[in-house]
LUMVEXVEX-848390 format. One line per field, with one value per residue: residue number from 0; chain; y negated, z, x negated of N, C-alpha, C in turn. Coordinates in pm, 1 decimal. Each point is the difference from the previous one (the first is absolute). Layout:
// residues N
pos: [NUM, ...]
unit: [A, ...]
npy: [Y, ...]
npz: [Z, ...]
npx: [X, ...]
capy: [Y, ...]
capz: [Z, ...]
capx: [X, ...]
cpy: [Y, ...]
cpz: [Z, ...]
cpx: [X, ...]
END
This chain:
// residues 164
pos: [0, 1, 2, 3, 4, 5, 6, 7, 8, 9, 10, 11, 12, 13, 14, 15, 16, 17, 18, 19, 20, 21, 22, 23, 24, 25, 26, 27, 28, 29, 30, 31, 32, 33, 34, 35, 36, 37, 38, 39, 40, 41, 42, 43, 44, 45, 46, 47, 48, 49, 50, 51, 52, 53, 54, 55, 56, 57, 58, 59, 60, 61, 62, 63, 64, 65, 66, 67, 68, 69, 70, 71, 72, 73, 74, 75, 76, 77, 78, 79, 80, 81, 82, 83, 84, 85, 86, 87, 88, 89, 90, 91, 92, 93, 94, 95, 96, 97, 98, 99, 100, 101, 102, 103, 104, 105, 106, 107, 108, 109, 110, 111, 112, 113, 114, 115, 116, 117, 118, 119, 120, 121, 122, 123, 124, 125, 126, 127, 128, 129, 130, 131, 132, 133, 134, 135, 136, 137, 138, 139, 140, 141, 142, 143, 144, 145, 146, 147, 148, 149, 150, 151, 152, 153, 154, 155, 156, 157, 158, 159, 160, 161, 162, 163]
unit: [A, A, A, A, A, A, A, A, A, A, A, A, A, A, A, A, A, A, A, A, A, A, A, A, A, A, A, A, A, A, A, A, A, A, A, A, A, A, A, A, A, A, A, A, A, A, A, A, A, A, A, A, A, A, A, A, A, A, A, A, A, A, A, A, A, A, A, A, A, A, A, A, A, A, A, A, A, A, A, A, A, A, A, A, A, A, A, A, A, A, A, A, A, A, A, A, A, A, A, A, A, A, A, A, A, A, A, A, A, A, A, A, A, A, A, A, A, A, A, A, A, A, A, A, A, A, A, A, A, A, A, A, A, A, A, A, A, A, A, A, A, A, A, A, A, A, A, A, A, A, A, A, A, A, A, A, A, A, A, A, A, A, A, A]
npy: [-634.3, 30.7, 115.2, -94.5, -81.1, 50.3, 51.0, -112.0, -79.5, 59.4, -2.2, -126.2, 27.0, 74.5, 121.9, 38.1, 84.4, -67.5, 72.3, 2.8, 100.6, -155.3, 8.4, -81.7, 57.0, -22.3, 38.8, 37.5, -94.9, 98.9, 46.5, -53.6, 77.3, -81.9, -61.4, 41.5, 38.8, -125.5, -27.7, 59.4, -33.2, -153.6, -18.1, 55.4, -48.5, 93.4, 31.6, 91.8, 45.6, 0.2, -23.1, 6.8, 133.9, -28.1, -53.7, 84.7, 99.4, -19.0, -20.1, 89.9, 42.6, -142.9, -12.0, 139.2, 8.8, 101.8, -67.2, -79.5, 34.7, 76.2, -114.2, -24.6, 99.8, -17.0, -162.9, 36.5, 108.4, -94.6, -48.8, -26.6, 38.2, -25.0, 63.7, 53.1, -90.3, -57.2, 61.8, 36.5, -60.5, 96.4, 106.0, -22.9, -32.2, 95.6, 77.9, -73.1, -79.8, 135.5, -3.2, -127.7, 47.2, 124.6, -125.0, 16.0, -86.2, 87.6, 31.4, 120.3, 90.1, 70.9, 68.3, 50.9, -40.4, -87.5, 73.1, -112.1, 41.8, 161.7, -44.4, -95.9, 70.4, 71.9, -138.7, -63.7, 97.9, 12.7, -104.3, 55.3, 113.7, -92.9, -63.2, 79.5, 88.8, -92.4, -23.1, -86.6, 2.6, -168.0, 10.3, 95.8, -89.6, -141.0, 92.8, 76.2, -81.3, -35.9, 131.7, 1.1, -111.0, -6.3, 112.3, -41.0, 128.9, -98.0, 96.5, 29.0, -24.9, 113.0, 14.7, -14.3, -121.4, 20.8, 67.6, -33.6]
npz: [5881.5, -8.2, 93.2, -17.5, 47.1, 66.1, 61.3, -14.1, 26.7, 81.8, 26.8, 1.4, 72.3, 25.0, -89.7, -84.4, 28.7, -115.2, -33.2, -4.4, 133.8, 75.3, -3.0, -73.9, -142.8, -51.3, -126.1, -59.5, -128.8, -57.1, -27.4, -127.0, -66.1, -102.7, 113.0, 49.7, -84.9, -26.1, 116.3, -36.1, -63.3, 50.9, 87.5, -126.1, 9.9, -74.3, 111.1, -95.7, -41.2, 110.3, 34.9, -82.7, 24.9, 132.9, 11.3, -106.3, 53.8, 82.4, -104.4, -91.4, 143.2, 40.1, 1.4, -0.6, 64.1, -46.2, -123.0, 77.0, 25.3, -120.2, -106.0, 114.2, -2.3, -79.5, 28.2, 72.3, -67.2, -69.3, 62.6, -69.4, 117.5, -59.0, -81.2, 73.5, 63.9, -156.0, -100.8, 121.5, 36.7, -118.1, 18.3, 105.6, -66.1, -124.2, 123.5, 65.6, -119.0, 0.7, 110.6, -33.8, -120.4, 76.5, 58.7, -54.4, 122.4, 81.3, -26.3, 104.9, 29.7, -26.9, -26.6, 35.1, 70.9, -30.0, -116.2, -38.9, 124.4, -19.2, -131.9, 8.4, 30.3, -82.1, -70.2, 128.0, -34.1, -112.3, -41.1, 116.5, -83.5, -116.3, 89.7, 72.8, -162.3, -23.5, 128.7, -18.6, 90.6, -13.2, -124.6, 41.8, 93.2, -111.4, -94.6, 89.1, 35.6, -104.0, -28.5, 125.3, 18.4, -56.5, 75.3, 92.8, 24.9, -51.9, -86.7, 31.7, -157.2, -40.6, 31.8, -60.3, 65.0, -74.8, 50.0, 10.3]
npx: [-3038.7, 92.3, 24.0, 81.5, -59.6, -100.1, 105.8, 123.6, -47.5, -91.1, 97.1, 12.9, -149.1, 104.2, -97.5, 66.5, 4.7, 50.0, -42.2, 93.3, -83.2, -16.2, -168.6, -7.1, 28.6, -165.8, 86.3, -117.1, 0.0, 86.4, -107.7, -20.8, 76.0, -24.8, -30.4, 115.9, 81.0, -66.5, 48.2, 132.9, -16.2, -21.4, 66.8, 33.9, -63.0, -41.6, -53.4, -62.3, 140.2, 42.5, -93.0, -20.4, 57.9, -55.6, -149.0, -32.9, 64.6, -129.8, -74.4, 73.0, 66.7, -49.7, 110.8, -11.8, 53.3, 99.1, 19.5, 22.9, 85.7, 57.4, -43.6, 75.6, 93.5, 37.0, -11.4, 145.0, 88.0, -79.1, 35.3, 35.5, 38.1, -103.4, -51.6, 6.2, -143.2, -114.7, 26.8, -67.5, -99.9, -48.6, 44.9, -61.7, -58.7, -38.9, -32.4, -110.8, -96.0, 5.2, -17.6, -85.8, -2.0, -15.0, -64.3, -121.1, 37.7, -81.1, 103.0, 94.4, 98.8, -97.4, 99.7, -59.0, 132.2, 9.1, 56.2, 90.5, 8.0, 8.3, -0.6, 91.1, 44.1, -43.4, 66.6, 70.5, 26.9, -44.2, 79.7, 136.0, 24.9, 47.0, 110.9, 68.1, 13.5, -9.7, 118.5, 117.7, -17.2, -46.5, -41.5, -22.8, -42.6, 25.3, -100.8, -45.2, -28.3, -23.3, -97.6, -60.0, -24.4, -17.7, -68.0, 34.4, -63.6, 2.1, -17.0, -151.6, -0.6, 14.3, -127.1, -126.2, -93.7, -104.3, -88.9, 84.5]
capy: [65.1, 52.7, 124.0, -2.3, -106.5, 103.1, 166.3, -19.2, -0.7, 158.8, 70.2, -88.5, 46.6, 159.6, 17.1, 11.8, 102.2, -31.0, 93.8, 142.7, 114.8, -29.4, -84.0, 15.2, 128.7, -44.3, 111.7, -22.5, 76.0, 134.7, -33.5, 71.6, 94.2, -44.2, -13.0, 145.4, 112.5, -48.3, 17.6, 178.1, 8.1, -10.9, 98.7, 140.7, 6.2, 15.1, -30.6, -143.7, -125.8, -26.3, -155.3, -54.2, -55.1, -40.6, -108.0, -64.8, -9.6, -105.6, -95.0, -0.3, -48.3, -64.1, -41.3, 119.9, 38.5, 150.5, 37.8, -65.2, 104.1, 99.3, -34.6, -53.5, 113.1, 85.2, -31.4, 92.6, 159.6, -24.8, -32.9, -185.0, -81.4, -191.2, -40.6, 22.6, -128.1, -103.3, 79.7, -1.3, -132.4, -88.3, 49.2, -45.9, -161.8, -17.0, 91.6, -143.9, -25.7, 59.8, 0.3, -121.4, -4.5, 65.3, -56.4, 72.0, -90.0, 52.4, 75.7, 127.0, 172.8, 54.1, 145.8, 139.3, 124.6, -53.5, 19.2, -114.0, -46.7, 58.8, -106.1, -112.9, 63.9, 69.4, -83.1, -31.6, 130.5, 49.4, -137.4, 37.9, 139.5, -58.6, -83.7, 110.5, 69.9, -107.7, -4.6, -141.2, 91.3, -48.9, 27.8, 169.7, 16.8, -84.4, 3.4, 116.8, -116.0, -110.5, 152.6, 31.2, -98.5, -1.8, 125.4, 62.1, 127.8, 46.5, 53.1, -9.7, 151.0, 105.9, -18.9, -41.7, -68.3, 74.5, -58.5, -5.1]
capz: [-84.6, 106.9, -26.2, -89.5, -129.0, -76.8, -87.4, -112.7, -65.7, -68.3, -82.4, -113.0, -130.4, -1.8, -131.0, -7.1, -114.0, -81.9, -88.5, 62.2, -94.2, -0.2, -135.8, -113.7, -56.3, -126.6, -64.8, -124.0, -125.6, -49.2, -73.0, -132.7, -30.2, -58.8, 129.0, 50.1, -127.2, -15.8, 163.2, -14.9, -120.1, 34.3, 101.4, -80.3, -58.3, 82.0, 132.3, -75.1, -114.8, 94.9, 43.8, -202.4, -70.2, 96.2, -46.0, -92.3, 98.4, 95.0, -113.1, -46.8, 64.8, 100.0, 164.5, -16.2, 201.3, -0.5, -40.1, 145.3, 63.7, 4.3, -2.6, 108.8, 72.1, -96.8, 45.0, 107.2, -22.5, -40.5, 142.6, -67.3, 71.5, 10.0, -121.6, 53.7, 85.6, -53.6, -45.7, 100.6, 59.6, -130.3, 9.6, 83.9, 8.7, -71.8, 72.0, 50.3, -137.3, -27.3, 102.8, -4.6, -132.5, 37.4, 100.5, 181.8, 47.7, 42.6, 76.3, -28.7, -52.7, -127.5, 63.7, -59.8, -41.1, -147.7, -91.7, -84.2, 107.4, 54.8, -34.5, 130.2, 171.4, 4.0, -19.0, 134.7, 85.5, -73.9, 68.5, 121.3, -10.9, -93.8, 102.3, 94.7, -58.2, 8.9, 87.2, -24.7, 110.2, -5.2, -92.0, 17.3, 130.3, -27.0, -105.1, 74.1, 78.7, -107.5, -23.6, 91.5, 23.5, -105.8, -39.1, 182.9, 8.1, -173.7, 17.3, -150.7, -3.7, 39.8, -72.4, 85.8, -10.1, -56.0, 124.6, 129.6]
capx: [98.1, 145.1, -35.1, 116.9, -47.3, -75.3, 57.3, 16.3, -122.0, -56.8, 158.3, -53.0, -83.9, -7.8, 76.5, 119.1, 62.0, 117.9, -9.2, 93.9, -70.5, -161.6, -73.5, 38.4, -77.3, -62.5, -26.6, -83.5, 47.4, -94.9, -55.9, 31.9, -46.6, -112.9, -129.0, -3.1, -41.3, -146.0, -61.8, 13.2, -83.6, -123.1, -59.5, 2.9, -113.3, -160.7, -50.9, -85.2, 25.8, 97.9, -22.1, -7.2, 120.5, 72.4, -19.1, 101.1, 146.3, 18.8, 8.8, 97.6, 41.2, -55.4, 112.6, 58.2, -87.1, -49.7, -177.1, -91.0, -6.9, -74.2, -110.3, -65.3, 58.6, -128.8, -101.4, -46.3, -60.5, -72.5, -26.7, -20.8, 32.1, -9.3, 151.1, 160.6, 67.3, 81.1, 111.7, 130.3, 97.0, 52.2, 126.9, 59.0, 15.8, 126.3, 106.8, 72.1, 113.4, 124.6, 66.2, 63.5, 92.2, 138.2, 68.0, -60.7, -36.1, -130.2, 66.2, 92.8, -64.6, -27.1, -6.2, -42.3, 143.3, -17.5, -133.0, -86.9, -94.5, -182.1, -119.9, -51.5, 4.3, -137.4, -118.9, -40.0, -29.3, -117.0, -90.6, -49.7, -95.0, -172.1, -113.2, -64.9, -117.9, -112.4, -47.0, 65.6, 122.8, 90.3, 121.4, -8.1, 92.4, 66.0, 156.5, 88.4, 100.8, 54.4, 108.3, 114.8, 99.0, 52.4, 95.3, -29.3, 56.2, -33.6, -56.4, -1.7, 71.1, -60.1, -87.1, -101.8, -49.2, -105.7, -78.7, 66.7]
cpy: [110.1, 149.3, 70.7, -54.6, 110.0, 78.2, -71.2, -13.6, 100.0, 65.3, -52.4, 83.3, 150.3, -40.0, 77.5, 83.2, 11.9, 139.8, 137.3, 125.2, 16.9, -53.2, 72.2, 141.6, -79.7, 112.2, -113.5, 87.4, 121.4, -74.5, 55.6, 169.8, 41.9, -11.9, 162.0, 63.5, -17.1, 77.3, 155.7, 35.2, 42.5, 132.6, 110.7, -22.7, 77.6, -110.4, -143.0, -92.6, -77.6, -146.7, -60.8, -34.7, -47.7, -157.0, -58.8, -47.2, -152.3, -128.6, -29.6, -80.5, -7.5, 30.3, 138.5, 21.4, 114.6, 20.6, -79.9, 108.8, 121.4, -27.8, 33.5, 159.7, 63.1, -57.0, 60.5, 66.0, 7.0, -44.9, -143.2, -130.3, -165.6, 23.0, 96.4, -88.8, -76.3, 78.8, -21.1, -168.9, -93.1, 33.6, -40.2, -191.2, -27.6, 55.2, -122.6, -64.9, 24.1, 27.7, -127.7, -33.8, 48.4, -11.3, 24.3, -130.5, 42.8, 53.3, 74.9, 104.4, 9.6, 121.6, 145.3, 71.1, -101.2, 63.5, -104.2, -101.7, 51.5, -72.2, -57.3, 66.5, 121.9, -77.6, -33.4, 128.7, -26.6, -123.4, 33.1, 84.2, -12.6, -106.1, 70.7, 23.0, -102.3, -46.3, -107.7, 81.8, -104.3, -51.5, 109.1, -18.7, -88.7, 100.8, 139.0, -101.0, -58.2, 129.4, 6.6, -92.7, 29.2, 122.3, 40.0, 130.4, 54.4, 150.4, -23.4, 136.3, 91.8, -59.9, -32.0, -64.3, 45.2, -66.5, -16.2, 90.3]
cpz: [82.1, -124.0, -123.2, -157.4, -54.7, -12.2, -115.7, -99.2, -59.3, -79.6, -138.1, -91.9, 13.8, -132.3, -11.5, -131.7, -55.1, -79.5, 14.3, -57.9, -50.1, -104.6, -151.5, -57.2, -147.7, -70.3, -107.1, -123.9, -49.5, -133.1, -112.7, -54.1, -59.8, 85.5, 50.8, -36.5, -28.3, 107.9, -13.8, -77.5, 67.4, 131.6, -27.3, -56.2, 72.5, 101.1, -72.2, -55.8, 56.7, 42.8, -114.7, 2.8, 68.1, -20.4, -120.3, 3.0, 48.0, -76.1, -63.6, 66.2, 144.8, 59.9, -5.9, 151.1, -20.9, -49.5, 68.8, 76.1, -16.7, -26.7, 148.3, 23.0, -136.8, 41.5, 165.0, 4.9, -80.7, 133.1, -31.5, 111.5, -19.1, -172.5, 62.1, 78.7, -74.6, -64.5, 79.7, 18.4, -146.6, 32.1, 104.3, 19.0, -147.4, 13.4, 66.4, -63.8, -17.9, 124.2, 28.7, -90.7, -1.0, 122.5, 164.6, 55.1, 84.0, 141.1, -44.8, -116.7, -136.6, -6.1, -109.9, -92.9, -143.6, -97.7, -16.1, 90.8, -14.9, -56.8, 104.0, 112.0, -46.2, -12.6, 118.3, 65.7, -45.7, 67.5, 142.1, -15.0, 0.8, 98.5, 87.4, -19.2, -22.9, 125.3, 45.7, 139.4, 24.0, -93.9, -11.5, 71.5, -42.5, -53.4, 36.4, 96.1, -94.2, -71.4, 94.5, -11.8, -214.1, 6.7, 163.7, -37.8, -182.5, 10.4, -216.8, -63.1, -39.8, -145.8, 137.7, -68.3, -1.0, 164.0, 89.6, 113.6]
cpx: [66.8, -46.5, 111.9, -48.7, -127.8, 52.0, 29.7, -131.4, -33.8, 87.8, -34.2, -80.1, 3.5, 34.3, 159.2, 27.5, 86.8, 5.3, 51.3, -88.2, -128.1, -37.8, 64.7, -121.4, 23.3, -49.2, -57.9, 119.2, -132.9, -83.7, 49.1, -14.5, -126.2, -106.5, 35.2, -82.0, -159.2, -48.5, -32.2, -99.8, -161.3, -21.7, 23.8, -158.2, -117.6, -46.9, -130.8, 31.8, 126.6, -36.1, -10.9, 159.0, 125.0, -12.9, 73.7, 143.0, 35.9, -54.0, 120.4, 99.3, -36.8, 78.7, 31.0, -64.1, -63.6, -150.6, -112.9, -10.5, -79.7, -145.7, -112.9, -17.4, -179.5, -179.5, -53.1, -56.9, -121.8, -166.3, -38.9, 81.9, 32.0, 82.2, 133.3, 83.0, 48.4, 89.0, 161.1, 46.6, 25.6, 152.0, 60.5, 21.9, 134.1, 140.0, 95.2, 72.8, 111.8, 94.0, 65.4, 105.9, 96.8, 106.0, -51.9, -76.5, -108.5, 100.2, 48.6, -100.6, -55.0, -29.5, -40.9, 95.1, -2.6, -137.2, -105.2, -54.0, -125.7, -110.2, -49.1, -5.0, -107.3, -144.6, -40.0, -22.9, -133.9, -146.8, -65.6, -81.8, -151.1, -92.4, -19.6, -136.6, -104.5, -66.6, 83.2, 74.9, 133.9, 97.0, 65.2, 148.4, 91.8, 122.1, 30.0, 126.8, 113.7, 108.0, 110.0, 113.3, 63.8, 125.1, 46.5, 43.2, -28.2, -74.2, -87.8, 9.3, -152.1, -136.7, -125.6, -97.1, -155.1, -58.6, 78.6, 40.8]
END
């Protein structure tokens, strides 16, 4: 093969960026006022009765990210690790769900600067957090990776992760 015929070639399978501006940005819809307001509700609650009524939250409405979330964020500070893991990747696997529905092919941004992202993007923070704290270093390390690439430069916004 003539040194012409593999450039072409290889040329061939370079991918090709049609997309003026880069990967596309998958904003999730806000959840209802009704789940808010529930959510507000609940983490106004005494420190004891906070995982009660967070749970309930997250019964009411399953697909609400946020209360995966905080669920996970209260089983932390709790030092409950292994229910902050599942907590978290409940949110984070229906985070998927919903990333698919809204048009997200397992590519381009899901970025912080959107509100109705932090569910899902605290839920994978929280997942990494929570496998750290167990000892999982390599899921730890998956979804500090899977963050980056979702947001490059994202910054998350101001809050902290119990243990971490």
């Amino acid at each position: 093969m003539s040194d012409d015929a593999r450039v072409a070639r290889a040329g061939s399978q370079m991918p090709v960026e049609l997309r003026p501006g880069g990967l596309p940005s998958t904003v999730l819809s806000p959840a209802s006022a009704e789940a808010s307001t529930a959510l507000a509700d609940a983490l106004d609650r005494p420190i004891a009765e906070r995982g009660e009524a967070l749970a309930a939250v997250a019964a009411q409405w399953p697909r609400f990210l946020d209360a995966w979330a905080e669920l996970g964020r209260c089983a932390a500070g709790e030092g409950r690790h292994v229910e902050a893991y599942a907590y978290c990747r409940v949110g984070y696997h229906r985070g998927l769900d919903a990333l698919r529905a809204a048009g997200w092919r397992g590519s381009g941004c899901v970025q912080w600067e959107a509100p109705s992202n932090h569910g899902f993007l605290w839920s994978l923070w929280g997942l990494g957090q929570s496998a750290a704290a167990i000892g999982e270093a390599d899921e730890a390390e998956r979804c500090a990776g899977f963050l980056a690439q979702l947001d490059p430069g994202g910054e998350r916004p101001s809050g902290e992760w119990p243990g971490a």
